[in-house]
C-alpha positions as CSV (number, residue, x, y, z in Angstrom):
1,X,-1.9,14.7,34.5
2,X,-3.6,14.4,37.7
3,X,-4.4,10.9,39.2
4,X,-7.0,9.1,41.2
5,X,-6.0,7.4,43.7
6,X,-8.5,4.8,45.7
7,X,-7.7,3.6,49.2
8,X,-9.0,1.5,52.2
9,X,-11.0,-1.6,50.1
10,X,-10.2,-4.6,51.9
11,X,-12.1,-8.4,53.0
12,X,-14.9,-7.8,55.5
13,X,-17.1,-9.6,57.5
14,X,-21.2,-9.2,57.0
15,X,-21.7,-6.2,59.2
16,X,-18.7,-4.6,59.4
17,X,-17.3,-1.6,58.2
18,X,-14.9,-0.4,55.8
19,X,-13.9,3.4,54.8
20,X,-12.9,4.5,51.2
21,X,-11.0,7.4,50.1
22,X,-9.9,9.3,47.2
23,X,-7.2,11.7,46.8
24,X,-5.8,13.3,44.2
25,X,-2.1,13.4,42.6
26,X,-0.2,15.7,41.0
27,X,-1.9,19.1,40.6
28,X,-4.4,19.2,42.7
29,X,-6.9,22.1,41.6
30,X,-7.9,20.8,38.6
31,X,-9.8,18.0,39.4
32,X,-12.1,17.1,41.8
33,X,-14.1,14.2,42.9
34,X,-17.3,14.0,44.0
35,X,-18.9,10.7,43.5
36,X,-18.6,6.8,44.1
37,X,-19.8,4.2,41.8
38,X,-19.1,0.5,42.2
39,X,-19.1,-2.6,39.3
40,X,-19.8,-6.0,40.3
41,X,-18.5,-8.8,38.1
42,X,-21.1,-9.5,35.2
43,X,-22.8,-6.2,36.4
44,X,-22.5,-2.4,35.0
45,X,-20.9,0.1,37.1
46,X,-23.4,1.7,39.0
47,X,-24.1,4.8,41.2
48,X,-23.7,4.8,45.0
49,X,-23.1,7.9,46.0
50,X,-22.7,11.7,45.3
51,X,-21.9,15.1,47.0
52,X,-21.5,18.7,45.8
53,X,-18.7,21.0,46.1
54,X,-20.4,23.0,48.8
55,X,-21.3,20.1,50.5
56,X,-24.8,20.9,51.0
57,X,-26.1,18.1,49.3
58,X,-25.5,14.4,49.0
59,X,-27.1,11.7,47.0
60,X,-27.4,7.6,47.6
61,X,-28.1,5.1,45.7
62,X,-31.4,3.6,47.7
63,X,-29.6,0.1,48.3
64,X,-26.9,2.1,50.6
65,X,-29.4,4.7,51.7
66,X,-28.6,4.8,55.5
67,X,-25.5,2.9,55.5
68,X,-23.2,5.0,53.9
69,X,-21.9,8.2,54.4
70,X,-20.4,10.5,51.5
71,X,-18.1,13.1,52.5
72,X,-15.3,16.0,51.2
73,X,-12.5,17.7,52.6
74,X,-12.2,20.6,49.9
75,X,-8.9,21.9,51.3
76,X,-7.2,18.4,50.9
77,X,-9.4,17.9,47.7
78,X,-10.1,13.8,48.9
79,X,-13.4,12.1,48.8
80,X,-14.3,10.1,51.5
81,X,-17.0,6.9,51.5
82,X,-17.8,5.5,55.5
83,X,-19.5,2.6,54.7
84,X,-21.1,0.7,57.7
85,X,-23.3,-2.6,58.5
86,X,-22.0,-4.3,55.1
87,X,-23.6,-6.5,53.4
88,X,-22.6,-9.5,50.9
89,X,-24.7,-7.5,48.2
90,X,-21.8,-4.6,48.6
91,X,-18.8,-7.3,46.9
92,X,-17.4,-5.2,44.1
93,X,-14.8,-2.6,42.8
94,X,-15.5,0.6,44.4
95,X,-14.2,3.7,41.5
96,X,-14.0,7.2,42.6
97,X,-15.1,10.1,40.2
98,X,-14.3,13.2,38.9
99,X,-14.3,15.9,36.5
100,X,-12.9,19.1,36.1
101,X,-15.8,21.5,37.0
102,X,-16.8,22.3,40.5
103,X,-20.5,21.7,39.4
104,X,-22.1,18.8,40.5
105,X,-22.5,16.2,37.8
106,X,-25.2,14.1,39.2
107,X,-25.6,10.5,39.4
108,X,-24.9,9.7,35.4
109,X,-21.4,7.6,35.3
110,X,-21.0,9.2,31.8
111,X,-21.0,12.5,33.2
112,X,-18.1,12.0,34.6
113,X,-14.5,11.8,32.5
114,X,-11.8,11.3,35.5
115,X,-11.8,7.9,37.3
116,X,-9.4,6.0,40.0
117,X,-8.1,2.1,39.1
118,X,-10.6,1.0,41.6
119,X,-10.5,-0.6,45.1
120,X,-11.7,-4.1,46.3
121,X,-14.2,-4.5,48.5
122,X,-15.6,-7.9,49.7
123,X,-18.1,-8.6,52.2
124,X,-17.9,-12.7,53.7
125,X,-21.6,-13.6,54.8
């Protein structure tokens, strides 16, 4: 089976930035990622970002709205999260997800069925 793989998490300072990515192991062209979500302890996993396969169109959760920046490089299949002027707010495991359709799936966790272990990101105020 292909795997998720998340990378770049890490211990920030309020302010700072921090960039995620997502590739893909194993067989690469039967999966593909298009979308962030993150899950702070006690909290459900929630949307932060979204793009299509065409990259025409990308979709933020309003609390990132204008800090982050969703991208794709389709040749390499990897999903890419720039993620700028942190704040504490932002502490949590940061999941990449996929699914096995080029379609865009929207902002709906359950439409997606492939996810990454998660990476750590914590922002220090």
């Amino acid at each position: 089976q292909v795997q998720l793989v998340e990378s770049g998490g890490g211990l920030v300072q309020a302010g700072g930035s921090l960039r995620l990515s997502c590739a893909a192991s194993g067989r690469t062209d039967s999966i593909y990622p298009m979308g962030w979500f993150r899950q702070a302890p006690g909290k459900e996993r929630e949307f932060v970002a979204a793009i299509t396969w065409s990259g025409d169109s990308t979709y933020y959760a309003n609390s990132v709205k204008g800090r982050f920046t969703i991208s794709r490089d389709n040749a390499k299949n990897t999903l890419d999260l720039q993620m700028n002027s942190l704040k504490p707010a932002d502490t949590a495991v940061y999941y990449c997800a996929a699914r096995n359709s080029k379609i865009y799936y929207g902002t709906n966790r359950n439409n997606y069925n492939y996810w990454g272990q998660g990476t750590q990101v914590t922002v220090s105020s």
